[in-house]
Residue, then its C-alpha position, 0 to 999 in steps of 0.5 A: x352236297x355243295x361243301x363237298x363239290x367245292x371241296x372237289x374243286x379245292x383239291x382238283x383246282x390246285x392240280x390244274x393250276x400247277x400243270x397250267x404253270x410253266x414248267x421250271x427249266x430242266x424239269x420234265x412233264x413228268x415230273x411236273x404232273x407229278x408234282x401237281x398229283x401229290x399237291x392235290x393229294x396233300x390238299x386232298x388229305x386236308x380237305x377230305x372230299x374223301x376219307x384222306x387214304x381213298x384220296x392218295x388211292x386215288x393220287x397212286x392210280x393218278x399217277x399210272x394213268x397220266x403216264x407219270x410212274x409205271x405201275x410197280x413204281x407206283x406200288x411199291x411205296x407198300x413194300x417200304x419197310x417203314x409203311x410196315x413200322x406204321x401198320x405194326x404200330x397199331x396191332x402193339x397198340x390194340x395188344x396193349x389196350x385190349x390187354x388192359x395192360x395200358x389201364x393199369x399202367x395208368x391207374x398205378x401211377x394215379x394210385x402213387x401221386x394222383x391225390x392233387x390236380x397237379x399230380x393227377x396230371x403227371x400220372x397221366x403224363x407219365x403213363x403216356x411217356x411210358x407207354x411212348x417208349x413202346x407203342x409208335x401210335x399216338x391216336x391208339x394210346x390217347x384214344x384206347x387209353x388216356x382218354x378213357x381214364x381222364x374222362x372217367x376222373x372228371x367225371x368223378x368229379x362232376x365235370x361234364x361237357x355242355x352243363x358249365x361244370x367243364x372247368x371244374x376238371x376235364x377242362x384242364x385235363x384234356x389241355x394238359x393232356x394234349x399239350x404234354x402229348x405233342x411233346x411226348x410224340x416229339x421225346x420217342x421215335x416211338x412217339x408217333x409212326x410219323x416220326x420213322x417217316x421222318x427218320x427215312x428222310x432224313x437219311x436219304x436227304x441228308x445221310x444223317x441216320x436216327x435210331x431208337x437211342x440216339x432220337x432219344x438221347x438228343x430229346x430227353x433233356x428239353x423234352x423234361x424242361x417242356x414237360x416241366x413248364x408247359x403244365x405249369x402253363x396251363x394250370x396258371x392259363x386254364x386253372x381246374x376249380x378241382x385243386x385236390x382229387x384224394x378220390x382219384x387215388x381211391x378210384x385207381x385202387x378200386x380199379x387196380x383191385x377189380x382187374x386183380x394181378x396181372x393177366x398171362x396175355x399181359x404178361x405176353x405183352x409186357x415180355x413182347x414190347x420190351x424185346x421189340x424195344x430192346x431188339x430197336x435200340x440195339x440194332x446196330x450193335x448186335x443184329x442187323x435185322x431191320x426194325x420192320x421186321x422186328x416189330x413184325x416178329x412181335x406181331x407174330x408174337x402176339x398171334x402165336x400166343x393168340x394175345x391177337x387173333x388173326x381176325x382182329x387184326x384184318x377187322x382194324x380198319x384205321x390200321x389198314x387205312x393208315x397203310x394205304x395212305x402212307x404207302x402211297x404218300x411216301x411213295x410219292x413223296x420219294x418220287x418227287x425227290x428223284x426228279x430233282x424238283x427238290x434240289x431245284x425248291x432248295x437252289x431257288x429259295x436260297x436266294x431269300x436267305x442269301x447273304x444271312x448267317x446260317x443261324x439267322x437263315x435256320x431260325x427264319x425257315x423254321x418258324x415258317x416250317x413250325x407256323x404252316x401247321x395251321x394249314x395241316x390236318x395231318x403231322x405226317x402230310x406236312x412232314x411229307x410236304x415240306x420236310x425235304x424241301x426245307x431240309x434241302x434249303x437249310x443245308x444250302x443255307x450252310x446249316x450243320x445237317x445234323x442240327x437241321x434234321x434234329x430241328x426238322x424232326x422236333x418241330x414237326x411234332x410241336x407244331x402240333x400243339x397249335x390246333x385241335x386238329x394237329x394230329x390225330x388225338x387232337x380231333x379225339x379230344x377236341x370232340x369230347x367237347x370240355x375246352x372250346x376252340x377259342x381257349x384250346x388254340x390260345x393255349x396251343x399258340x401260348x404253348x408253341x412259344x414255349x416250345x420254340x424257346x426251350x428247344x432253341x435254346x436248352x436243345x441246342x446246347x444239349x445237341x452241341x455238348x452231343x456233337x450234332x453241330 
């Protein structure tokens, strides 16, 4: 009870003593609550006095209240096209685990090379950057399916949290399968919903536009280079006393025989996800129907041919939950970059990097931007928080804007890699209770070096053969 009037505290002291400032010259009062009102849901979201969608509910109806936006201004962040992407994320993700399909995609790929610790990973690898291509939500796919399987191999192995037998497998397994996850989300706009959060800013902030192909095009080549070195990583740093698993492969075709052939509802599935993906990459060449509206046509899809029945889709509380707190965030989020507040951040931090090359400029505000996620619970909260802002700088810092969006969007994602909780498999994973804190933030540290390196480098030049800058 006391943590969580001081948690109260936390989040209402933080709106207080933002109003209780000054307001900057030419900033209006509304503006100027508005900002403290999404500061305190943004804290509010980290801390949890409530559950983080009840917290930015109740930042919405905070901001009708004080007299900051009318009472459609406020709502009408649930009718954005991009919140709808979100919610359609996890109805795919339910057809794909309810299926079965998403096991057996797993367990093929662990039949083919999963004999050695090594290729065990790379099926699991695999199967999630399979499965990244088309289902945007990264706790459905982790949680629904990864984590399912990889607990069952450990296990298999004797490998079990909290009796000293974690290091034997599932230790190992649940780094890599996390670390390799944060790269994942990062490969696909598809990765996770957060990523379509990002493509809507940069939009409207820079007038760079991402679709399905070109997020991928400019990902793909130091995506493989990280998935190539951060398993080795984690294989020298946190090594499995299990070198050769043989009776993992015997599992998955003892598995793969007892699901039999394909299923019609899979089947569905499959013909579904491809025409949804097909429809997203394609959009700017043959239709020009909205991508929400595409992934709302697969939903209906799915209810049509009762591979999703009505009631399960309502009963998915996580989905709706997630739809109210991204409704409202971006709403707010949108909001705030219309006061000028924004363009203000952006004028007044320049002076820090005043007189630098842009490339310098760039460098030091991304690593501010990348090692802030220490202090976020949620890819998509500091993506709301800082994106704009920071994107706004490094233009006026005189960065190329399609190298600072790309950047921008990669690193949002990586940084995830830092904590247990950077993302929404993190505290599913964590909780199995195989790796302790002290070893997974070691690795995510270790691992976030990695990253940078390879995305600065090997990623740049990729994007200047692309001609992003």
């Amino acid at each position: 009870m006391h943590n969580k009037w001081l948690k109260w505290a936390i989040v209402l002291g933080c709106g207080l003593v933002i109003a209780a400032i000054p307001r900057p010259d030419g900033v209006t009062r509304e503006a100027w609550t508005l900002f403290a009102i999404f500061i305190s849901t943004i804290v509010g979201s980290i801390v949890q006095p409530l559950t983080g969608s009840a917290i930015v509910l109740l930042g919405v109806t905070a901001t009708v209240v004080l007299g900051v936006l009318k009472p459609f201004d406020a709502l009408k962040g649930y009718a954005d096209p991009v919140v709808w992407i979100v919610l359609s994320a996890f109805f795919l993700a339910a057809a794909v685990v309810k299926t079965g399909l998403g096991r057996r995609v797993a367990l093929i790929f662990i039949r083919l090379i999963g004999k050695s610790t090594f290729g065990l990973g790379y099926a699991l690898i695999g199967t999630d950057f399979l499965l990244a291509s088309v289902v945007p939500s990264n706790g459905a796919r982790n949680g629904g399916i990864m984590i399912p399987l990889a607990v069952a191999v450990s296990e298999s192995y004797d490998s079990r949290p909290g009796d000293g037998t974690e290091n034997r497998l599932g230790s190992y397994l649940v780094n890599l399968l996390y670390q390799c996850e944060v790269v994942i989300g990062a490969t696909f706009i598809t990765g996770h919903a957060g990523n379509f959060v990002m493509a809507k800013l940069a939009k409207e902030t820079a007038g760079i536009e991402i679709g399905y192909l070109t997020w991928l095009a400019a990902a793909i080549v130091p995506s493989v280079v990280s998935l190539a070195v951060i398993p080795a990583m984690i294989y020298r740093v946190n090594p499995p006393e299990v070198r050769s698993t043989p009776g993992a492969a015997k599992f998955a075709s003892d598995e793969l025989a007892k699901m039999g052939p394909m299923a019609r509802a899979e089947k569905i599935v499959v013909g579904t996800l491809l025409t949804v993906i097909v429809l997203w990459a394609t959009k700017d060449i043959i239709h020009t129907v909205d991508i929400s509206f595409v992934a709302l046509a697969g939903i209906a899809a799915l209810l049509v041919t009762h591979v999703l029945e009505w009631k399960e889709l309502t009963g998915d509380s996580n989905a709706w939950s997630t739809f109210i707190w991204y409704g409202g965030l971006v709403n707010m989020a949108s909001a705030l970059g219309e006061t000028g507040l924004t363009k203000l951040f952006a004028e007044r931090s320049a002076a820090f990097t005043g007189g630098m090359a842009w490339m310098a400029a760039l460098g030091i505000l991304l690593l501010i931007y990348f090692y802030s996620h220490y202090f976020f619970a949620s890819i998509t909260a500091h993506v709301l928080a800082m994106y704009v802002p920071f994107l706004a700088v490094t233009l006026t810092a005189g960065a190329p804007a399609g190298l600072a969006v790309l950047c921008l969007n990669y690193f949002s994602t990586l940084n995830a890699s830092l904590t247990h909780f950077g993302t929404t498999p993190g505290p599913i994973y964590f909780g199995l209770g195989y790796v302790k804190q002290s070893v997974w933030w070691r690795i995510g540290l270790i691992a976030s070096f990695i990253n940078i390196v390879i995305w600065s480098t090997v990623g740049l030049g990729w994007w200047k053969l692309l001609g992003w800058w």
